[in-house]
C-alpha positions as CSV (number, residue, x, y, z in Angstrom):
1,X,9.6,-12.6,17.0
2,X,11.7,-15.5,18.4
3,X,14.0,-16.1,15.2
4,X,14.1,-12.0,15.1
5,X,15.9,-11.7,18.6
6,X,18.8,-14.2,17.9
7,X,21.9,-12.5,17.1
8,X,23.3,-13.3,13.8
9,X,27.0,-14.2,13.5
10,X,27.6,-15.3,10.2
11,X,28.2,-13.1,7.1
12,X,30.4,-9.8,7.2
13,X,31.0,-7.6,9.5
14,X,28.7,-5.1,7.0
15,X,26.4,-7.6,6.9
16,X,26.2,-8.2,10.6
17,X,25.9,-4.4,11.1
18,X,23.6,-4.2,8.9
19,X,21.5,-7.3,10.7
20,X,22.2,-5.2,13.8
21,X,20.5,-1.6,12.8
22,X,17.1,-4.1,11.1
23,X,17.2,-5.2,14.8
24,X,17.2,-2.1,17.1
25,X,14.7,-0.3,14.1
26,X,12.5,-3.4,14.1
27,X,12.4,-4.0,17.9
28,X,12.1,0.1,18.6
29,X,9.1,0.5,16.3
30,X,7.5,-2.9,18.1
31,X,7.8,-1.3,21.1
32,X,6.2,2.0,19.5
33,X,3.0,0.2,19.2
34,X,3.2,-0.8,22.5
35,X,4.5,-4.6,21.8
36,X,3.0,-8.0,20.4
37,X,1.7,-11.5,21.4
38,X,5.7,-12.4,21.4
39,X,7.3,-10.0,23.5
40,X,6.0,-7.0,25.5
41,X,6.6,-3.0,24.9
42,X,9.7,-3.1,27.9
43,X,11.0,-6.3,26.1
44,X,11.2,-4.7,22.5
45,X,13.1,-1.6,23.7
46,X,15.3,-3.7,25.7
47,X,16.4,-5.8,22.8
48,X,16.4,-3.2,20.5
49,X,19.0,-1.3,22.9
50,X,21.0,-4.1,23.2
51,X,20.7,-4.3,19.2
52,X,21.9,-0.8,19.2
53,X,25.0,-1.7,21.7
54,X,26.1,-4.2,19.8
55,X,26.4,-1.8,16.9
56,X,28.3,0.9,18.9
57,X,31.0,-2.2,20.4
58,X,31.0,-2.8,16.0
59,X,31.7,0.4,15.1
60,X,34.5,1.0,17.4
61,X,36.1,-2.2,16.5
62,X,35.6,-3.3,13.1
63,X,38.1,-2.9,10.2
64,X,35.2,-1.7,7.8
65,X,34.3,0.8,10.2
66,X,33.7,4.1,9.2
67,X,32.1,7.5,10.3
68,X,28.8,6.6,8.6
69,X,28.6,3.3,11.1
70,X,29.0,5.8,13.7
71,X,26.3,7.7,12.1
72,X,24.0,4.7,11.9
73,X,24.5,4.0,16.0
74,X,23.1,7.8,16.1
75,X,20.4,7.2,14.0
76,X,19.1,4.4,15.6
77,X,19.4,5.6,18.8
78,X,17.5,8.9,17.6
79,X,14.8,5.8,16.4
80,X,15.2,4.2,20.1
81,X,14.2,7.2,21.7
82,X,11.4,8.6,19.0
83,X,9.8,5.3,19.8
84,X,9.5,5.8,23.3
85,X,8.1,9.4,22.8
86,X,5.3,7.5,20.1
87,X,4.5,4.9,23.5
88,X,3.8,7.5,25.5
89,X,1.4,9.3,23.3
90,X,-0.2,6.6,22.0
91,X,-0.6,3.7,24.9
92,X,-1.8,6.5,27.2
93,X,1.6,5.2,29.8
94,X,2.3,7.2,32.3
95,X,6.0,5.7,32.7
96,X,8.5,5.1,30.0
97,X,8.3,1.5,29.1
98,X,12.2,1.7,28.5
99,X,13.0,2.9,31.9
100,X,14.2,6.4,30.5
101,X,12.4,10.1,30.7
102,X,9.3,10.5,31.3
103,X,9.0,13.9,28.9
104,X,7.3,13.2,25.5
105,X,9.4,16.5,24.8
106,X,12.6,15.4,26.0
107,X,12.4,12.4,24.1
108,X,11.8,14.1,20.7
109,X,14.9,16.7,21.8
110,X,16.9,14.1,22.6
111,X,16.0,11.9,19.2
112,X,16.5,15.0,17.3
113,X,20.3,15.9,18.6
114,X,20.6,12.6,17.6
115,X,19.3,12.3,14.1
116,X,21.2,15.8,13.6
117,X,24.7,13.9,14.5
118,X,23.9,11.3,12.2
119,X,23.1,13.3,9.8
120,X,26.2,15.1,10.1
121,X,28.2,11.8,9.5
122,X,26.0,10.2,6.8
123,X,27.1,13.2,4.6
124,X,30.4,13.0,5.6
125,X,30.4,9.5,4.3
126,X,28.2,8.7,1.9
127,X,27.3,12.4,0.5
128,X,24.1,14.4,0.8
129,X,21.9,12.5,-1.4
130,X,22.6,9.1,0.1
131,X,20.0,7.2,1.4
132,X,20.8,6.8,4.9
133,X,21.2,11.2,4.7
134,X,17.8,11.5,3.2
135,X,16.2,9.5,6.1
136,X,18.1,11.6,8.2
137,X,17.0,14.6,6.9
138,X,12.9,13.1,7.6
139,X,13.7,12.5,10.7
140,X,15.1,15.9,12.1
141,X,12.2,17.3,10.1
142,X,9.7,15.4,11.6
143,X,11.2,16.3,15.6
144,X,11.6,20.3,14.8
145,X,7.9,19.5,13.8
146,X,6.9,18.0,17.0
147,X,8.8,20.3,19.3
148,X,7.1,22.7,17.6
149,X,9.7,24.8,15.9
150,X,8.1,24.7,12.4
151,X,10.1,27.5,10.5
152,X,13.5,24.5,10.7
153,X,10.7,21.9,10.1
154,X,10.4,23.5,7.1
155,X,13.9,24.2,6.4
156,X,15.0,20.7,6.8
157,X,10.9,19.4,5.0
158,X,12.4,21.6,2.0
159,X,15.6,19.8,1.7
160,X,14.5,16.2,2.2
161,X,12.6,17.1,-0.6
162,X,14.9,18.4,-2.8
163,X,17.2,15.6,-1.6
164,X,14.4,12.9,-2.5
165,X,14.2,14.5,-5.9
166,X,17.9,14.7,-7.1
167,X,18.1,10.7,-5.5
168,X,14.9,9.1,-6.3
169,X,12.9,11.5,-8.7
170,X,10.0,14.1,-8.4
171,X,7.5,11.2,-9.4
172,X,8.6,8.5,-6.7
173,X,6.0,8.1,-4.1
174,X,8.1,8.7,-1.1
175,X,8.9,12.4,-2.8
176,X,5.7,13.1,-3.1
177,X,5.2,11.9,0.4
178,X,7.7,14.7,1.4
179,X,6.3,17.0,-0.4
180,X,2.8,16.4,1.3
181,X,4.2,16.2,4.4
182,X,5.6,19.9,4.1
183,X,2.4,21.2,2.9
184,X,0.8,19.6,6.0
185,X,3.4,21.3,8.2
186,X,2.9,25.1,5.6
187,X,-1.2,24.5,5.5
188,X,-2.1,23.8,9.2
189,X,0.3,26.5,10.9
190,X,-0.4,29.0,8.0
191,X,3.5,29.6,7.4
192,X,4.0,32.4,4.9
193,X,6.0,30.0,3.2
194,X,6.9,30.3,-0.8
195,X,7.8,26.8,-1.9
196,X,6.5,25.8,-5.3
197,X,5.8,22.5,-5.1
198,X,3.0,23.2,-2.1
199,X,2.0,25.8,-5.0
200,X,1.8,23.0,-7.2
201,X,0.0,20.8,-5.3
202,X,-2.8,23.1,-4.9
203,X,-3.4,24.1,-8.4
204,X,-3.7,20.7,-8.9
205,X,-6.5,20.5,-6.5
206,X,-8.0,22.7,-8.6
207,X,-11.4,23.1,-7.0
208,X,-13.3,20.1,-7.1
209,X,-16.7,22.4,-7.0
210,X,-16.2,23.6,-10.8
211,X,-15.4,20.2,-12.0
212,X,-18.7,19.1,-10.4
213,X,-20.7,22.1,-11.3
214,X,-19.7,21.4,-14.7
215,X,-20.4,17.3,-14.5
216,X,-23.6,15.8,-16.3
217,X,-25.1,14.0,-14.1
218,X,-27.7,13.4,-16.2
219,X,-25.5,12.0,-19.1
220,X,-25.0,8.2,-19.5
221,X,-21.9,7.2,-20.6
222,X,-21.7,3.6,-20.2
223,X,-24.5,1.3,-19.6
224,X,-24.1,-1.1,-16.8
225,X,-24.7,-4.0,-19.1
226,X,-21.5,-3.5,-20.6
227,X,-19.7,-3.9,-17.3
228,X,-19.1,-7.5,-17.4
229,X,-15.8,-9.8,-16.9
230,X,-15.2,-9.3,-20.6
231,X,-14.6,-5.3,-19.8
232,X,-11.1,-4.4,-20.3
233,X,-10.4,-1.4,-18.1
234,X,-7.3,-0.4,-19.4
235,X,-9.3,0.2,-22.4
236,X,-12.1,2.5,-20.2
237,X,-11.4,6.3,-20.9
238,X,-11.5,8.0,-17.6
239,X,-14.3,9.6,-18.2
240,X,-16.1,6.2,-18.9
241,X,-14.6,5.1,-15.6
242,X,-16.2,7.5,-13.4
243,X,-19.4,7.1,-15.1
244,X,-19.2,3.8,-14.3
245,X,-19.1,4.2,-10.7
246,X,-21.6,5.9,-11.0
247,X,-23.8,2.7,-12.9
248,X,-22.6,0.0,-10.5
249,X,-23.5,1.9,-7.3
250,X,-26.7,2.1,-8.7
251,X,-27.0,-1.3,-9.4
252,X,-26.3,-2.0,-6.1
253,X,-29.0,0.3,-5.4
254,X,-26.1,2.3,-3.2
255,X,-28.3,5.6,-3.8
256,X,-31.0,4.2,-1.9
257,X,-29.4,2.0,0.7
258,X,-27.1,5.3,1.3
259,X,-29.0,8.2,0.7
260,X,-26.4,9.3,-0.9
261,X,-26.1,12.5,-3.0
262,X,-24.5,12.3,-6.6
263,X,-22.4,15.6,-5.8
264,X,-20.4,14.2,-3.1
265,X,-20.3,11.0,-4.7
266,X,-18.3,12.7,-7.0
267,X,-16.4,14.8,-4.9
268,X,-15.7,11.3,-3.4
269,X,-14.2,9.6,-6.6
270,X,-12.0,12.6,-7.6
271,X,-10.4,12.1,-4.0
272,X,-10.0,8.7,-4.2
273,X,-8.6,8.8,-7.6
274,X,-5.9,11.5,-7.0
275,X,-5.1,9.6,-3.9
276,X,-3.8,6.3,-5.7
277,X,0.4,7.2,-7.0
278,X,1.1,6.2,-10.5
279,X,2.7,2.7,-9.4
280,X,3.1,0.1,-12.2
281,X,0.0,-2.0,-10.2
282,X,-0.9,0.1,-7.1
283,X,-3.2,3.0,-8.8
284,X,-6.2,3.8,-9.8
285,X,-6.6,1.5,-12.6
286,X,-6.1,-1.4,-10.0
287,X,-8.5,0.0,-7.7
288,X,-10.9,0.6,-10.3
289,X,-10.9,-3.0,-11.3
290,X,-10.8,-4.7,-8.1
291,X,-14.3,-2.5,-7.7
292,X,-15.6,-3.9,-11.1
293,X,-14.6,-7.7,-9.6
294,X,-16.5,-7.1,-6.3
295,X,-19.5,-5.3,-8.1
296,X,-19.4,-8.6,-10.7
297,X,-19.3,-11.0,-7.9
298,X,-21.9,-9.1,-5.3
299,X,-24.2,-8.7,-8.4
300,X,-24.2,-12.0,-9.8
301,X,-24.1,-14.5,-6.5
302,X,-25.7,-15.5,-3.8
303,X,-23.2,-13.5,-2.1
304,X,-25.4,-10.1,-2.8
305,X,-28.1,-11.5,-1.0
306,X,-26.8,-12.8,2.0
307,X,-24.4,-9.1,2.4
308,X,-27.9,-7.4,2.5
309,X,-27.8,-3.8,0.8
310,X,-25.2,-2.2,3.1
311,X,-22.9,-5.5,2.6
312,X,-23.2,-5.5,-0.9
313,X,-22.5,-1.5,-1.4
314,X,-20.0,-1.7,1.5
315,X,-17.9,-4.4,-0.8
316,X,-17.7,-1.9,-3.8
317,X,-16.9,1.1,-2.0
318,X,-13.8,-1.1,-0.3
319,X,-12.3,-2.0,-3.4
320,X,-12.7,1.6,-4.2
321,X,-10.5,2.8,-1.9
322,X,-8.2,-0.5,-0.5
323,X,-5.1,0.8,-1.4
324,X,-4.9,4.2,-1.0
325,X,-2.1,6.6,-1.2
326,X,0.1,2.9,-1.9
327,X,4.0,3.3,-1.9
328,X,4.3,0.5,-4.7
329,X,6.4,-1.6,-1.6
330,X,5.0,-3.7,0.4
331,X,5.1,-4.0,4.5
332,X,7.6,-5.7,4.9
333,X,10.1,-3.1,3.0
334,X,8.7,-0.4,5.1
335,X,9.7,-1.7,8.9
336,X,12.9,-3.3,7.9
337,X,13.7,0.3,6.2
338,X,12.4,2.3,8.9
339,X,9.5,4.0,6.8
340,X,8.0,6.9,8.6
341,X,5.1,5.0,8.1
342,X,5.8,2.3,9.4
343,X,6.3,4.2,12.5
344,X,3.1,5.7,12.4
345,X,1.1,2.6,11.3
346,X,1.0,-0.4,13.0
347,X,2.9,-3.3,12.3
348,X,2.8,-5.8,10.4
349,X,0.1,-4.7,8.5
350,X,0.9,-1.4,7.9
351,X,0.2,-0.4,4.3
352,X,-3.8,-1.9,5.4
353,X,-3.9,0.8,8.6
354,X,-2.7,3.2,6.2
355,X,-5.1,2.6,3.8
356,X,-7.6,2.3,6.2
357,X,-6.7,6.1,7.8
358,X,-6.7,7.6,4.3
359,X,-10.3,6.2,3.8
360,X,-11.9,7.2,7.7
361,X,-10.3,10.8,6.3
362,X,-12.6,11.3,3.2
363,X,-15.4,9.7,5.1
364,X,-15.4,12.0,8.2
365,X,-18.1,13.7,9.7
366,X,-18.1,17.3,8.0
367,X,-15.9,16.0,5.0
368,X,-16.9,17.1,1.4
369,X,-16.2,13.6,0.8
370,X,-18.3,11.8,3.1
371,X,-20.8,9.9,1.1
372,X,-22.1,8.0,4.3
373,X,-23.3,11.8,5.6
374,X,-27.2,10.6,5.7
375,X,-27.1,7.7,7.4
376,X,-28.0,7.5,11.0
377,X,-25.3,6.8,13.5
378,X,-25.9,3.0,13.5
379,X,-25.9,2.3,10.1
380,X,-23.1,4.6,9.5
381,X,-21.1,2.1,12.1
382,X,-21.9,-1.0,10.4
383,X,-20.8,0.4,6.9
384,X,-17.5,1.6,8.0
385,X,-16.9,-2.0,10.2
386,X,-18.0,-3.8,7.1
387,X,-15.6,-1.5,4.9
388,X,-12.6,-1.9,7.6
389,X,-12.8,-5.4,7.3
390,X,-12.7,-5.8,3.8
391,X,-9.3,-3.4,3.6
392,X,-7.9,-5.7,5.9
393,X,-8.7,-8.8,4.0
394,X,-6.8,-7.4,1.1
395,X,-3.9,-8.0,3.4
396,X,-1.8,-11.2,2.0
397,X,-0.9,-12.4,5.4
398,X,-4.5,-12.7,5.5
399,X,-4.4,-15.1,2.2
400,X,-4.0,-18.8,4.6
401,X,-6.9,-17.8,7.0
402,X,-9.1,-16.8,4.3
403,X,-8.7,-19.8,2.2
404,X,-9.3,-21.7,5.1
405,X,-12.4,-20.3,6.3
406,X,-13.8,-20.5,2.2
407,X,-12.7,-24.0,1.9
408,X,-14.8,-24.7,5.2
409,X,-18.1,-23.2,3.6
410,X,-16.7,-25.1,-0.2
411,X,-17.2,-28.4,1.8
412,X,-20.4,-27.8,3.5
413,X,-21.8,-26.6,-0.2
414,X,-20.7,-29.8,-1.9
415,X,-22.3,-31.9,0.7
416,X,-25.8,-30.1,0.1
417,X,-25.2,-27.8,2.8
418,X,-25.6,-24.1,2.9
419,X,-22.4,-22.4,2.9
420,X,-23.6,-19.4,4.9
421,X,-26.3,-17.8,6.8
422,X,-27.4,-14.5,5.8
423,X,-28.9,-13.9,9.3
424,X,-25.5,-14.2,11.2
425,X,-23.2,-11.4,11.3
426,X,-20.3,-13.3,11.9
427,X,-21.4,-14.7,8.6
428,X,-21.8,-11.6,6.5
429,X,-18.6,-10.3,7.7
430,X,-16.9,-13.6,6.5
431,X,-18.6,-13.5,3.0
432,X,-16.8,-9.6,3.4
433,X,-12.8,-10.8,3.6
434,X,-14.0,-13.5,1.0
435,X,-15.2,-11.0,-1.6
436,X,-12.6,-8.2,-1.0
437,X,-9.8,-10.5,-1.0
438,X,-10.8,-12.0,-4.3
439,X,-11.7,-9.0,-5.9
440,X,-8.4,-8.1,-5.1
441,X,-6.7,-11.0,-6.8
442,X,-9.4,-10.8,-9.6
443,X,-7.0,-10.2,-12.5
444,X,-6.1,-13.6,-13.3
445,X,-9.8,-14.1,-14.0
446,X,-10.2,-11.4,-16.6
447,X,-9.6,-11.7,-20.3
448,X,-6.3,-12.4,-21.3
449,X,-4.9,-9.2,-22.2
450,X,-6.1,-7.9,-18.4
451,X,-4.8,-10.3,-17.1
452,X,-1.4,-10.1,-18.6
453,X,-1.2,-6.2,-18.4
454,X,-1.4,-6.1,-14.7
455,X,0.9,-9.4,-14.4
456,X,3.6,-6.6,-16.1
457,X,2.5,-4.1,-13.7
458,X,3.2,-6.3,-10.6
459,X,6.7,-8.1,-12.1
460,X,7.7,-3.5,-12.5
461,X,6.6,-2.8,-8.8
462,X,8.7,-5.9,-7.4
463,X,11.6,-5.5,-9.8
464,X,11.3,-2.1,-8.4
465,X,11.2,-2.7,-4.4
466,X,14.7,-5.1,-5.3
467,X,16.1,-2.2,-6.3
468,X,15.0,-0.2,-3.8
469,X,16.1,-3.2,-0.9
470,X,19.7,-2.8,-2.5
471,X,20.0,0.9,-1.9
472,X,18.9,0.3,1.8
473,X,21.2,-2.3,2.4
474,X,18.1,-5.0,3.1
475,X,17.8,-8.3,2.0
476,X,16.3,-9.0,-1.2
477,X,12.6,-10.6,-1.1
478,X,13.5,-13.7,-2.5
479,X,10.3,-14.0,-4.9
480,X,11.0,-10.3,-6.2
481,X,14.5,-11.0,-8.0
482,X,15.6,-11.6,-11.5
483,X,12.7,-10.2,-12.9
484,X,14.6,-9.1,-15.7
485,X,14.9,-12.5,-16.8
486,X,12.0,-14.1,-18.7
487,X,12.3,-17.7,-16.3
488,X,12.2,-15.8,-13.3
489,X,9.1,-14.1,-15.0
490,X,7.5,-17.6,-15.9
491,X,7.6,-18.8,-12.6
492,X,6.7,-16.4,-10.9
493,X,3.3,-15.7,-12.2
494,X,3.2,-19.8,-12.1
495,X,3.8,-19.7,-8.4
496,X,1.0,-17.0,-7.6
497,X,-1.6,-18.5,-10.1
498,X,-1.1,-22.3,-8.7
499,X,-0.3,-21.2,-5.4
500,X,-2.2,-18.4,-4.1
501,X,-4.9,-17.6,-6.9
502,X,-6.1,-20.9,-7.5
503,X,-6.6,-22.0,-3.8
504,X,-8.8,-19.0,-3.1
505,X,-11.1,-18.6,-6.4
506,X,-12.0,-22.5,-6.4
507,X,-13.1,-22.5,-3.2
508,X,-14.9,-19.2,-4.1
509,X,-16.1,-20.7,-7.3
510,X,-17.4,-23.9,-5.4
511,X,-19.4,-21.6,-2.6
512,X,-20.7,-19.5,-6.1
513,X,-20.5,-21.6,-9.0
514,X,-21.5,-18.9,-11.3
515,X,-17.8,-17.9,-10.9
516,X,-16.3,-21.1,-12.3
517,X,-15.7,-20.1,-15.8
518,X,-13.6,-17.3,-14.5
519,X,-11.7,-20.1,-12.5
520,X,-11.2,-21.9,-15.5
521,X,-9.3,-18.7,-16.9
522,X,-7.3,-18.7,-14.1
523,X,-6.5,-22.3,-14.9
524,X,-6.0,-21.2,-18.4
525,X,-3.5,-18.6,-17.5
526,X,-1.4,-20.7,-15.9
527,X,-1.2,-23.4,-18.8
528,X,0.1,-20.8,-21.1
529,X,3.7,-21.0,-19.3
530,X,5.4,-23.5,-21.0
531,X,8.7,-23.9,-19.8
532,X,10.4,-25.6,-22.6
533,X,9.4,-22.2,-24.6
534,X,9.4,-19.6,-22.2
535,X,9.9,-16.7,-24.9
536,X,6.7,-17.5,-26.4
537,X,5.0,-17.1,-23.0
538,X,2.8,-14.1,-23.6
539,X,2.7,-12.1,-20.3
540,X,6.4,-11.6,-20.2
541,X,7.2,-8.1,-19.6
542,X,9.5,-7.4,-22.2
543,X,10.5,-3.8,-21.2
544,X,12.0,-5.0,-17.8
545,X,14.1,-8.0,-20.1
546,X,14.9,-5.5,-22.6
547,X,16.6,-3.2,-19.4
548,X,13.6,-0.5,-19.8
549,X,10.9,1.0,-17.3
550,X,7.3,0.4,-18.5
551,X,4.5,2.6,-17.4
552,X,1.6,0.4,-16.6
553,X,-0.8,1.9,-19.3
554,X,1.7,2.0,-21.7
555,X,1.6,-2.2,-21.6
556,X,-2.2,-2.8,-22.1
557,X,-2.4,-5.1,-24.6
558,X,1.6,-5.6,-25.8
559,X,3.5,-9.0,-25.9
560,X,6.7,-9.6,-26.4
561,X,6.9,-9.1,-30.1
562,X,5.9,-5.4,-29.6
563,X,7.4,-2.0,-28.7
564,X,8.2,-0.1,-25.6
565,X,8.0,3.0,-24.5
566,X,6.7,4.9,-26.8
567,X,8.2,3.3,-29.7
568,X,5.0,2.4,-31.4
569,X,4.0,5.5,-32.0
570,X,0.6,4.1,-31.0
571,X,-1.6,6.1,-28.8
572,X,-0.2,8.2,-25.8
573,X,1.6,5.8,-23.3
574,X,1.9,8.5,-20.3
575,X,0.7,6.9,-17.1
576,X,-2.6,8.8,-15.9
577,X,-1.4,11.6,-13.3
578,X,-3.5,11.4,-10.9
């Protein structure tokens, strides 16, 4: 907040524009969810205006100048105002926080002119698939949506998408966003609207009723004592993987405690799956695992007992679905690039409300989906409070305060003490952001090849968001670059395993001490890097160093003496499309 509203100086004059526009979109979208415990809503717009200001006095001034800085003054001020409009709807205010209309409408029109004019001069300099057009293009999109004329929402939906394809690619997750965002706009109004891609996307909804009509339920495909830390799930065929589901629910005795019914249990999985994007580490297979962790640790600790039944199921189901419709870029990338998202979640954990959105939609009242249906009103309550805790707890700005609170419950167990009391809610609800959040760093605990695999998928998805920071003109996470070098590699993964992983799952392992030999593979892991021999460090990711892009399934069980892409001629490396 504080170091936020100081101006910056030094650099460029690009650079301090570019300072300038993080500034008026940061301080806009703060005021969009109606301020924080630094500054109020009226505050944020204020500085964010005189952000925007500063950028107009730039543009008319500087030598670097051109009509796309003239174009970015529009846009943000389009941003400005949209963020107003959001205030109003959402903080139920009366008054415009900035001191401007009143009119939700007005706002949008106003925005709209706005993000038309910029639009305008992004393509004039930069070209029609630059990225400052293409978020241009959303945004007038999104305000002919709003002000309700939906035959140019649709016009302009249909070329952000094409745009998105020709500049990032039809599999990138913010196309596919577009593309779901313009079958939103087709579906709900009923538009007789020919577009193949919404065609697309609903053959490959192909009904979920025939796939279920056709399931055995009665068939057992793995037995849940082969669902153990040793279980490679990489090396689980898909069908194996929804079986399995199906096993560790039971164990949890999630039938019972649910009343749930095995068809919209699996209505439930096929929607989660096709949810999760084919990221390097943000998909299904990572959900899928971080489920297997929590079932392990639920299921084989005292942790199980003090949850209760609806704790313990409650942990699974989380994991299940914690990362829902993920970009593959964290928070963080999303404000400072002005992410739709990002104005439609709250900051700063935005991907977490997201997910947390995505999973309230499958388990709605009515839904095909919703697997707590039986339940009476109460229990249903404490489930979905149990399950929005955990997604939250998967948040890493969360990491400190959980460590903190586990290393609190480590102490009282090694003085004789008992960590926890299953009576107390606040209690159960702390064993919750314990369980989730190590679930979801889990993978240093599995075997080897795991373990490695998904360290591959993670070094892609950063090496990826670098990349993706460069195009937008935003600083480069500092812990995501160079990962096309095998140092920057090395310590990496030594940083995260001694610095994040091992805090958390010692504690954890001192509260349940039948989880210490998977803290000693953590250890383990991180005395494989040896830094007078990087190169024979295992979990390098050889296809980034090599200047290829690695599918994540395509690196289950490779080292850095093996081939790439393909090259094997091994078994079929295509991510799972989902």
């Amino acid at each position: 907040g504080g170091a936020a509203r100081k101006e910056v100086f030094a650099g460029t004059a690009k650079e301090r524009f570019a300072a300038l526009t993080f500034k008026a979109m940061n301080f806009s979208t703060v005021g969009a969810l109606g301020g924080s415990d630094e500054i109020s809503m009226k505050e944020a717009f204020q500085v964010a205006w005189g952000a925007k200001e500063a950028m107009s006095r730039m543009a008319e001034t500087a030598e670097e100048s051109n009509s796309g800085w003239f174009g970015q003054v529009s846009f943000v001020h389009g941003i400005w105002l949209h963020c107003q409009a959001r205030a109003l709807e959402t903080q139920a205010s009366q008054k415009n926080p900035a001191g401007g209309s009143d009119c939700i409408e007005t706002l949008y029109r106003e925005a709209l002119q706005l993000f038309l004019d910029a639009y305008a001069k992004f393509s004039e300099s930069y070209g029609p698939h630059n990225a400052y057009t293409v978020k241009a293009i959303t945004m007038i999109s999104r305000e002919y949506h709003v002000t309700g004329n939906l035959l140019e929402a649709v016009t302009w939906g249909r070329l952000e998408v094409e745009a998105r394809e020709y500049t990032f690619g039809k599999s990138d997750p913010r196309t596919r966003r577009a593309i779901t965002s313009l079958n939103e706009i087709i579906t709900a109004r009923q538009l007789e609207v020919t577009f193949s891609e919404t065609l697309a996307e609903k053959a490959v909804k192909l009904s979920d009723d025939e796939m279920v009509k056709s399931y055995d339920f009665d068939e057992v495909l793995i037995d849940v004592k082969e669902i153990t830390w040793q279980l490679d799930p990489f090396g689980v065929p898909e069908p194996k993987r929804v079986d399995a589901v199906f096993r560790m629910i039971e164990a949890l005795h999630g039938f019972e405690t649910l009343k749930l019914k095995k068809e919209t249990l699996l209505k439930f999985i096929y929607a989660v799956r096709r949810s999760y994007q084919t990221n390097s580490f943000h998909n299904w297979v990572h959900a899928w695992s971080t489920a297997h962790a929590a079932f392990l640790i639920v299921s084989s600790t005292q942790a199980g007992a003090l949850l209760g039944p609806f704790g313990r199921v409650a942990c699974y189901l989380t994991m299940l679905v914690h990362d829902l419709e993920h970009p593959g870029v964290n928070s963080q990338f999303l404000i400072a690039s002005a992410s739709p998202l990002a104005l439609e979640f709250a900051a700063p954990n935005v991907l977490e409300n997201m997910h947390w959105a995505r999973a309230k939609a499958l388990l709605r009242k009515g839904a095909d989906t919703d697997i707590l249906e039986c339940l009476s009103d109460e229990n249903r309550e404490t489930v979905l409070v149990y399950m929005h805790t955990g997604i939250m707890a998967t948040d890493m700005m969360k990491h400190k305060g959980i460590v903190g609170e586990l290393e609190e419950r480590a102490n009282r167990a090694t003085e004789g003490e008992e960590a926890y009391d299953g009576q107390c809610e606040e209690d159960r609800l702390e064993i919750i952001r314990a369980v989730c959040h190590s679930a979801d760093l889990s993978a240093q605990g599995m075997t080897k090849g795991t373990a490695y695999a998904f360290g591959r998928g993670i070094f892609e998805e950063f090496y990826n968001q670098v990349i993706c920071e460069k195009d937008e003109n935003l600083e480069e996470s500092v812990f995501m670059q160079n990962l096309d070098q095998p140092l920057a590699q090395a310590k990496a993964q030594l940083g995260f395993t001694h610095y994040v992983v091992t805090p958390l799952w010692s504690n954890l392992s001192t509260v349940f001490p039948e989880l210490q030999q998977y803290m000693d593979r953590i250890e383990d892991r991180a005395a494989e890097i040896d830094f007078n021999n990087v190169q024979s460090w295992e979990g390098l990711h050889q296809g980034l160093i090599e200047g290829k892009r690695v599918s994540m399934t395509g690196m289950r069980r490779t080292n850095s003496k093996q081939k790439f892409d393909g090259e094997d001629g091994g078994e079929d490396q295509t991510p799972l499309q989902m």
